[in-house]
C-alpha positions as a printed Julia matrix, in Angstrom:
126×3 Matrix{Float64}:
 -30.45  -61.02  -78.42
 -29.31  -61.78  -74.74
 -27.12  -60.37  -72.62
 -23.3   -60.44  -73.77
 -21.01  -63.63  -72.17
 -18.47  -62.51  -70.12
 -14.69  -63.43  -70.39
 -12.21  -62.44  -68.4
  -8.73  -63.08  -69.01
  -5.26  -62.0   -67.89
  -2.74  -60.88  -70.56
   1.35  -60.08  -70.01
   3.26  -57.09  -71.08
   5.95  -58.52  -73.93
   3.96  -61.7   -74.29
   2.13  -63.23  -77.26
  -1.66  -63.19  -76.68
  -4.01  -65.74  -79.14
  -6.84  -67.03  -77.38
  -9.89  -69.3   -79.28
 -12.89  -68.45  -77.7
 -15.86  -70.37  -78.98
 -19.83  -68.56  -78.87
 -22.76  -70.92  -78.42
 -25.95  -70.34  -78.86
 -27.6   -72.32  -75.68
 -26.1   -72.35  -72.44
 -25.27  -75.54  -72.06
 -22.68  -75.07  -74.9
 -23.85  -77.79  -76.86
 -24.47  -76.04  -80.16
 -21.86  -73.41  -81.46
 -22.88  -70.03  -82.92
 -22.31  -70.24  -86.87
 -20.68  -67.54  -87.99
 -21.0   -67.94  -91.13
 -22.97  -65.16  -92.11
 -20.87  -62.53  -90.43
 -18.38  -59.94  -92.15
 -16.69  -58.57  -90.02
 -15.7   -58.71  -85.62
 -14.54  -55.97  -83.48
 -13.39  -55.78  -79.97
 -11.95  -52.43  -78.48
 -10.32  -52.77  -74.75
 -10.56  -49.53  -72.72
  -9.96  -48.79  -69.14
 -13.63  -47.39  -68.96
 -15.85  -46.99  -71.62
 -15.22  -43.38  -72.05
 -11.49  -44.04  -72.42
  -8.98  -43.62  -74.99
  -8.63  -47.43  -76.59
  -6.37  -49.44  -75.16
  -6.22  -51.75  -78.26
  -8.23  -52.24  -81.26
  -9.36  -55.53  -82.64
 -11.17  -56.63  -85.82
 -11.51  -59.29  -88.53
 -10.51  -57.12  -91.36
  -7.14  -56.06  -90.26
  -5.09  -53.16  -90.25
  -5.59  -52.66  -85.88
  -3.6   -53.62  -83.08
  -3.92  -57.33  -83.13
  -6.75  -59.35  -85.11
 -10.03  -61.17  -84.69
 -10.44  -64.34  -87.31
 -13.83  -66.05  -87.21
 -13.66  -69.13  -87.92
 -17.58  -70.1   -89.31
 -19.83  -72.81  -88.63
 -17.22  -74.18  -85.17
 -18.24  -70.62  -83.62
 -14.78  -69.71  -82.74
 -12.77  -66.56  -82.99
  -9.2   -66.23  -82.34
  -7.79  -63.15  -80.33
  -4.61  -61.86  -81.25
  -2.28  -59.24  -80.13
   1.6   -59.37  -80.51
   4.42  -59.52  -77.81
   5.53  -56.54  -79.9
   1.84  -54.94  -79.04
   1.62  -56.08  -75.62
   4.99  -54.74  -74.77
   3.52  -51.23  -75.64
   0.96  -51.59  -72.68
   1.26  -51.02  -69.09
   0.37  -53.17  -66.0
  -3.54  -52.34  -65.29
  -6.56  -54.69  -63.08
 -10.23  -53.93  -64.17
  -9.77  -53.29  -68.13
 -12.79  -53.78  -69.7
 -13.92  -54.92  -73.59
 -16.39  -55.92  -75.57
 -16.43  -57.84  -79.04
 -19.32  -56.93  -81.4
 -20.19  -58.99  -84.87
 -20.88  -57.25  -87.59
 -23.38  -59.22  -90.29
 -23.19  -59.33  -94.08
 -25.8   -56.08  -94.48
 -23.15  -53.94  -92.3
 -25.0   -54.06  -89.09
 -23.93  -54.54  -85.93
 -25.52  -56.34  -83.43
 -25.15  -55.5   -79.6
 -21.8   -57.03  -77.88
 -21.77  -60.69  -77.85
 -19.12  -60.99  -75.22
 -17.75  -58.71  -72.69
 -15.33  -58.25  -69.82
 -14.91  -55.84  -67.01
 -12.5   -57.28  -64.56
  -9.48  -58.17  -67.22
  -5.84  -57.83  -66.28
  -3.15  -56.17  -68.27
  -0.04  -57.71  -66.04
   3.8   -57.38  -65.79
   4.9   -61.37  -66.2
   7.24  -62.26  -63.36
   9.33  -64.95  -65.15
  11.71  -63.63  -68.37
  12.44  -65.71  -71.6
């Protein structure tokens, strides 16, 4: 497998976050990666990759927020709660990644990472 596609995103402190991210398997994102065959999705967000997690994400629940793959489209929500997020504190350069796990247990190398994600305070309250 290839290098890991990067994503960087922003996420508030207090705020929902669900993103759908959909993989491909061809870069001109024509033809989505089935994931079908997978059991299981994991993402861990750290300010380093020595650190102490930040949050914890899989498929199978029971973490800080939750990962659903959703098959043969290639997508796979992101979820943390505003309940979550409020527990965090205003950060620039967090970095993930988000590793599939197949049907034999094994994990392949990270399909997607980040390195220059923002953990922010949102200026506008609701």
């Amino acid at each position: 497998m290839g290098s890991a596609g990067q994503w960087n995103w922003t996420m508030y402190i207090g705020r929902d976050f669900n993103r759908t991210i959909t993989l491909y398997t061809d870069e001109a994102q024509t033809t989505a990666k089935d994931l079908t065959g997978y059991s299981n999705a994991d993402m861990k967000i750290k300010n380093d990759a020595g650190d102490t997690e930040l949050a914890h994400l899989n498929s199978a629940g029971g973490q800080d927020g939750t990962l659903t793959l959703g098959g043969s489209a290639g997508t796979i929500v992101v979820a943390l709660s505003d309940t979550f997020t409020a527990t965090l504190t205003a950060q620039k350069n967090v970095q993930f990644d988000l590793v599939l796990e197949d049907a034999s247990n094994v994990k392949e190398e990270p399909i997607l990472a980040g390195d220059d994600c923002v953990i922010a305070q949102p200026v506008t309250d609701v």
